[in-house]
C-alpha positions as CSV (number, residue, x, y, z in Angstrom):
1,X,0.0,0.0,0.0
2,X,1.5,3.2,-1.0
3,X,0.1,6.7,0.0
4,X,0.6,9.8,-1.6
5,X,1.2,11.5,2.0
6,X,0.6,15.1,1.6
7,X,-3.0,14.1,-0.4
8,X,-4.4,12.6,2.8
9,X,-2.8,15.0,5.4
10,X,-4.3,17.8,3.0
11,X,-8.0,15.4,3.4
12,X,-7.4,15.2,6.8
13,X,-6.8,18.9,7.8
14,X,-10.0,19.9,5.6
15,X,-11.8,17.0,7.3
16,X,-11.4,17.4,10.5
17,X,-11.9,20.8,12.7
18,X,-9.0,22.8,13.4
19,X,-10.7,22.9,17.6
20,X,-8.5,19.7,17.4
21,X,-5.3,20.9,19.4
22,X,-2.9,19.7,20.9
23,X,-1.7,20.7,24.7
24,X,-0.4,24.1,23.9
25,X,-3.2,25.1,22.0
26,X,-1.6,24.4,18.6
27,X,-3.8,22.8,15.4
28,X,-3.0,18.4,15.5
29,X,-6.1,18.3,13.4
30,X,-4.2,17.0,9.9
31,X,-1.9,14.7,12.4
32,X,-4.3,13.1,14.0
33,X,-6.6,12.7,11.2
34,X,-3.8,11.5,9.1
35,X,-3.5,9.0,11.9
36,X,-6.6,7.7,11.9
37,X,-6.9,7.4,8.2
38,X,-3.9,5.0,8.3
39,X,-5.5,2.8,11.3
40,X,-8.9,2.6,8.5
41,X,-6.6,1.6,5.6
42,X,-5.0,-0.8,8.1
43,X,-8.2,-2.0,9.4
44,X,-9.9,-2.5,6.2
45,X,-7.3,-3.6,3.7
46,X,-4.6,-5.4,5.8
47,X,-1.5,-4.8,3.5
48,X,1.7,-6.2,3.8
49,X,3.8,-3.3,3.4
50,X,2.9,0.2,3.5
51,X,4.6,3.4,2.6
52,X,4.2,7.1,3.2
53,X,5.4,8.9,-0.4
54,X,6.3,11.9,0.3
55,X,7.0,15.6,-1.6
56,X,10.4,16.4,-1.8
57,X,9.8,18.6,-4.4
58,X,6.1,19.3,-5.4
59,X,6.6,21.5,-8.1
60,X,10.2,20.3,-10.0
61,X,11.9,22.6,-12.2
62,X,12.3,19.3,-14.9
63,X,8.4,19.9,-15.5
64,X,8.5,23.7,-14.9
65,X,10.9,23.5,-17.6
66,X,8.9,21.9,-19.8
67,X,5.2,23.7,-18.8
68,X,5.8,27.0,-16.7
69,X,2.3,27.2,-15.7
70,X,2.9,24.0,-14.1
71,X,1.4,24.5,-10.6
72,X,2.3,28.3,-11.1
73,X,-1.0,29.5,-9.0
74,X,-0.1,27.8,-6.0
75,X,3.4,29.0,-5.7
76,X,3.5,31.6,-2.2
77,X,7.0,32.4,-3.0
78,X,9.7,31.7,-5.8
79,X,12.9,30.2,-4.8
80,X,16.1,32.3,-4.6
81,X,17.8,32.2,-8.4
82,X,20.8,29.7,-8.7
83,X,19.0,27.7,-5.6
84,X,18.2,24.0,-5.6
85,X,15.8,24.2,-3.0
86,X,11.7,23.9,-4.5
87,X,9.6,27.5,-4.9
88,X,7.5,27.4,-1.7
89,X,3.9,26.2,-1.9
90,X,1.0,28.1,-0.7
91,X,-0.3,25.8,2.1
92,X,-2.4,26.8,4.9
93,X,-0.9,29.0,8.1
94,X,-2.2,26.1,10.6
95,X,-0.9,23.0,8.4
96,X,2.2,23.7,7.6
97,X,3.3,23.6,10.9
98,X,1.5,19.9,11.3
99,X,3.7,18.4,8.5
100,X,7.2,18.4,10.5
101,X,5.5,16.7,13.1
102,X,3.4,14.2,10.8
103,X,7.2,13.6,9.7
104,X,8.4,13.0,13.3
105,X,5.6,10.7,14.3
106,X,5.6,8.1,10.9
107,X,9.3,7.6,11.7
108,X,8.7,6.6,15.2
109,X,5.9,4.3,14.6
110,X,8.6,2.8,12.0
111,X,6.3,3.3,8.7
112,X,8.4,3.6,5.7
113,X,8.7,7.2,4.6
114,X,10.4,7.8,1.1
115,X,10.7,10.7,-0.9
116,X,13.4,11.5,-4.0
117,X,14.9,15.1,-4.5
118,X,13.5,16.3,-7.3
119,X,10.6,14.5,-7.4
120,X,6.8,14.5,-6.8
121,X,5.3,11.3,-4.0
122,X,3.7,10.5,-7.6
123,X,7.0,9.3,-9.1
124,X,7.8,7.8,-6.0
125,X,4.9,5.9,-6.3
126,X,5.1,5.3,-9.8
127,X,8.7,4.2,-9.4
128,X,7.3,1.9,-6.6
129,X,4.9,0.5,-8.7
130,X,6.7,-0.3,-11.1
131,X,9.3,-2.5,-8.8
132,X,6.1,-4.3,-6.6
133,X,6.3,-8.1,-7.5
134,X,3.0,-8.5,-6.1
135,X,-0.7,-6.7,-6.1
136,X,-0.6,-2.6,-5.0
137,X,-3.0,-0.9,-3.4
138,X,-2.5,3.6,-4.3
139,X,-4.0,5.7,-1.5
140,X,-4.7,8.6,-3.6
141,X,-7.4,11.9,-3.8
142,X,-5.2,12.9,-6.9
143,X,-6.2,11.2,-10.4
144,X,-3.7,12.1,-12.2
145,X,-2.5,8.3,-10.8
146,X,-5.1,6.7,-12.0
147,X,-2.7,6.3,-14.9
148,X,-1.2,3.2,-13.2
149,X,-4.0,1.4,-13.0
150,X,-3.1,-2.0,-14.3
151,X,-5.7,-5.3,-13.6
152,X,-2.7,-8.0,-14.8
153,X,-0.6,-6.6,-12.0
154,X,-3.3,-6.2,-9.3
155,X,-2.4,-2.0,-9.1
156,X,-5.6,-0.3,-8.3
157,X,-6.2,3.5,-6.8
158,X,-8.2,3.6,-3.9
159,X,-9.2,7.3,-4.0
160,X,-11.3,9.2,-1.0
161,X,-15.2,10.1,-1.5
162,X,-15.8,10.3,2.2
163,X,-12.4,10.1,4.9
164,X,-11.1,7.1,3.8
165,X,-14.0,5.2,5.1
166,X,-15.7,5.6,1.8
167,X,-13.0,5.1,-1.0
168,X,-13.6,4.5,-4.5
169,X,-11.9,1.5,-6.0
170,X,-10.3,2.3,-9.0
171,X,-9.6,0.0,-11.3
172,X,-9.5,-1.0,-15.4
173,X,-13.3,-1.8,-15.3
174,X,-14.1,1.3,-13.2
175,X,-11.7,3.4,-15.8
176,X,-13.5,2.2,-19.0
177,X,-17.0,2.7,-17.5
178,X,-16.4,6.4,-16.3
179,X,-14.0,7.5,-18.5
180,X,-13.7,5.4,-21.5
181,X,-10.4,4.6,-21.2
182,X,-7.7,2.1,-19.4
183,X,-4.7,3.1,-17.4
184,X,-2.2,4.5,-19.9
185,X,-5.5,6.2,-21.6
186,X,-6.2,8.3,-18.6
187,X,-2.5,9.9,-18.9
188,X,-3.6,10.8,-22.3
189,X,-6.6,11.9,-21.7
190,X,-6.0,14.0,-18.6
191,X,-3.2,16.2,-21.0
192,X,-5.7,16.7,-23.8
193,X,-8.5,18.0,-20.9
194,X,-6.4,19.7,-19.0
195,X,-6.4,20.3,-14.9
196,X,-6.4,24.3,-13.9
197,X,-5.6,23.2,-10.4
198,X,-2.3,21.5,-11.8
199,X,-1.8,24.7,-14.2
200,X,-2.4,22.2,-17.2
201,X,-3.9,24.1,-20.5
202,X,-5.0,20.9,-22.0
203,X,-6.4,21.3,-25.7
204,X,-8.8,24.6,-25.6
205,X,-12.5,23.3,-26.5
206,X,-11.2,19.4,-26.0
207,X,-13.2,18.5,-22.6
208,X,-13.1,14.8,-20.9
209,X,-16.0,13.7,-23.1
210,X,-14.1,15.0,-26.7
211,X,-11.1,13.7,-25.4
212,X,-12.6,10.0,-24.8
213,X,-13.9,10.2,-28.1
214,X,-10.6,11.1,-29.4
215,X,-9.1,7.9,-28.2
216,X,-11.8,5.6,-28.4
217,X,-10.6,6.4,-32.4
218,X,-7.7,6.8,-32.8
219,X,-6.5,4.8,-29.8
220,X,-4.2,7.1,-28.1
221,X,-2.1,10.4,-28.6
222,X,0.3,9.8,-31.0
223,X,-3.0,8.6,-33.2
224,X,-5.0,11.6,-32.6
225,X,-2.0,13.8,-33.7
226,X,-1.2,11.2,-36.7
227,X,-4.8,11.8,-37.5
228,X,-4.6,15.9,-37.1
229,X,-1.7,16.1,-39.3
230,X,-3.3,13.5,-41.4
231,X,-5.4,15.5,-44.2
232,X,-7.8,12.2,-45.4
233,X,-8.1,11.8,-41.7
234,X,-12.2,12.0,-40.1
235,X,-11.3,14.4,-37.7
236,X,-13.4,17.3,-37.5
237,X,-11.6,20.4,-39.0
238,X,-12.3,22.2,-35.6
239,X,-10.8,19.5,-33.9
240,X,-8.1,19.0,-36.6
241,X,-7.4,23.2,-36.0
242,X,-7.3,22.9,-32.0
243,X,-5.2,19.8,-32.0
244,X,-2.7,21.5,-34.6
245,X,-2.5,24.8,-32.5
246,X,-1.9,22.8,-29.5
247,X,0.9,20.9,-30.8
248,X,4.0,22.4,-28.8
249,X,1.6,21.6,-25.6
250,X,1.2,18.2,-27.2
251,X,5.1,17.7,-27.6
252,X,5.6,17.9,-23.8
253,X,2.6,17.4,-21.8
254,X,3.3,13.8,-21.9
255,X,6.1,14.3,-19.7
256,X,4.6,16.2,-17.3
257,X,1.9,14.4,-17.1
258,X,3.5,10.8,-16.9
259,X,4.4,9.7,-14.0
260,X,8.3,9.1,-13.2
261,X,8.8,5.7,-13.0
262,X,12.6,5.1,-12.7
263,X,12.8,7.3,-10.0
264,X,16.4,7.3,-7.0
265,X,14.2,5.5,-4.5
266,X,16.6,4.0,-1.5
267,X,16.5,0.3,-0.6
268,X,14.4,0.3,2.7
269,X,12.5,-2.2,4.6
270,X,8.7,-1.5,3.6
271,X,7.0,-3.8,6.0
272,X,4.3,-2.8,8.0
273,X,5.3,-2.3,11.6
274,X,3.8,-4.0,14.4
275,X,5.8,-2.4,17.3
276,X,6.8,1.5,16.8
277,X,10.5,1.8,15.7
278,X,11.2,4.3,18.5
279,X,8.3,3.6,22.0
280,X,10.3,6.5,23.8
281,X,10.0,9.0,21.3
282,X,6.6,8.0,19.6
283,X,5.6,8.6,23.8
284,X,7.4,12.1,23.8
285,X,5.2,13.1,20.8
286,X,2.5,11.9,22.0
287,X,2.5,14.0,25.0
288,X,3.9,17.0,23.7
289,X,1.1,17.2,20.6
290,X,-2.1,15.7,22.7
291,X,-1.9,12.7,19.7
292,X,-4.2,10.7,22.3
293,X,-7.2,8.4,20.7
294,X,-5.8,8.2,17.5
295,X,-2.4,7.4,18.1
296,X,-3.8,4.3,20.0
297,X,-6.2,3.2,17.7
298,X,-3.2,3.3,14.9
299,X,-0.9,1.2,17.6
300,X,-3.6,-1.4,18.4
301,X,-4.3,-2.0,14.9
302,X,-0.7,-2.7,13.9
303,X,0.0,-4.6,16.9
304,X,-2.9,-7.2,15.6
């Protein structure tokens, strides 16, 4: 089971009220929801190994590069010039605070936390992934991974409605029925529609339902373009006039959009914990951040 960290902790500080504090009167409410989601998952799913993905770079300057809009709107302040540390991203005055600590308190229970500079948790994951001899389970409220959804290998997204007590199982049958497409088609089809809240253009006037079409016929992007450029083609001239004016969007999006899947991941011991790597400190946290109910739900359910 791999989660895409900073997705749930996001979920969890919406989810649950900021009234939540811990001793010194200081917001816990994404920890300890974050907490609680991982006891559910636990509870429910019973994986063998689980990681925590994690940001090291949100917004890389690889895919900047490539897009500038990339993520541009959530950006609260622009890294030095010449620096190699990530632009700064806009993240709520009471979270931000919470993440150190969600940080502090995974590596005492002794759940695998991995993250690559450079890189989104989504090519960590993807990188995962792709190494798992076995069935994986995505904890995800970000589709862009649904583009790993593969039913030969047992990879499915489980992605929040509701907490993560209502989680939508997301896999090839689920795909082609919503979407019209399998796991490889929803990277494609996600660059044609386009995600403002990623700062993605997509292909003006080519929305999820054109963009289905599009590869229901022609099968995926290199054959819409084929198709575009191809004058005998039954593309639509509108569509053959949008797809031509997009085509420097076209040449990269794919990268951007793809997730990395030969990612610098170390060599770790991903098994899920059933005694915390570190009692003392895990206790010291505990205490000091008011962690209380939830931290013993997520013990007793590991312990069993």
């Amino acid at each position: 089971m791999l989660l895409d960290t900073a997705s749930l902790y996001f979920r969890a500080y919406f989810g649950v009220p900021e009234s939540v504090k811990a001793p010194d009167g200081t917001p816990v409410n994404a920890v300890r929801g974050l907490l609680d989601f991982i006891a559910r998952l636990v509870q429910d799913h019973h994986p063998d190994d689980l990681v925590a993905c994690m940001d090291f770079d949100w917004r890389p300057q690889w895919r900047v590069d490539l897009i500038p809009s990339y993520k541009a709107h959530r950006v609260a302040e622009e890294a030095p010039a010449g620096s190699t540390a990530p632009d700064a991203e806009e993240i709520p005055d009471t979270l931000s605070p919470q993440v150190p600590v969600i940080e502090e308190v995974l590596d005492a229970l002794g759940i695998a936390r991995i993250g690559a500079t450079g890189y989104e948790a989504d090519d960590v994951i993807g990188t995962l992934t792709a190494r798992a001899k076995g069935p994986v389970d995505i904890v995800t409220g970000d589709r862009d991974l649904f583009q790993l959804v593969d039913d030969a290998r047992g990879i499915r997204v489980l992605y929040p409605l509701k907490g993560v007590g209502t989680l939508q199982l997301t896999d090839g049958a689920l795909l082609r029925e919503k979407y019209g497409v399998d796991g490889p088609g929803y990277a494609d089809l996600a660059l044609l529609r386009g995600d403002p809240s990623d700062g993605l253009p997509g292909v003006p006037g080519v929305g999820e339902k054109t963009a289905a079409k599009l590869l229901d016929a022609y099968g995926d992007l290199a054959g819409i373009i084929a198709a575009a450029e191809d004058p005998t083609s039954k593309i639509t001239p509108a569509q053959r006039k949008r797809l031509t004016e997009a085509a420097p969007y076209l040449a990269v999006a794919p990268k951007v959009v793809g997730v990395a899947t030969d990612v610098p991941v170390p060599e770790t011991d991903l098994a899920l914990p059933d005694e915390p790597a570190d009692p003392e400190r895990l206790e010291a946290l505990a205490a000091q951040w008011g962690l209380g109910g939830a931290l013993q739900r997520l013990l007793v359910t590991l312990h069993r």
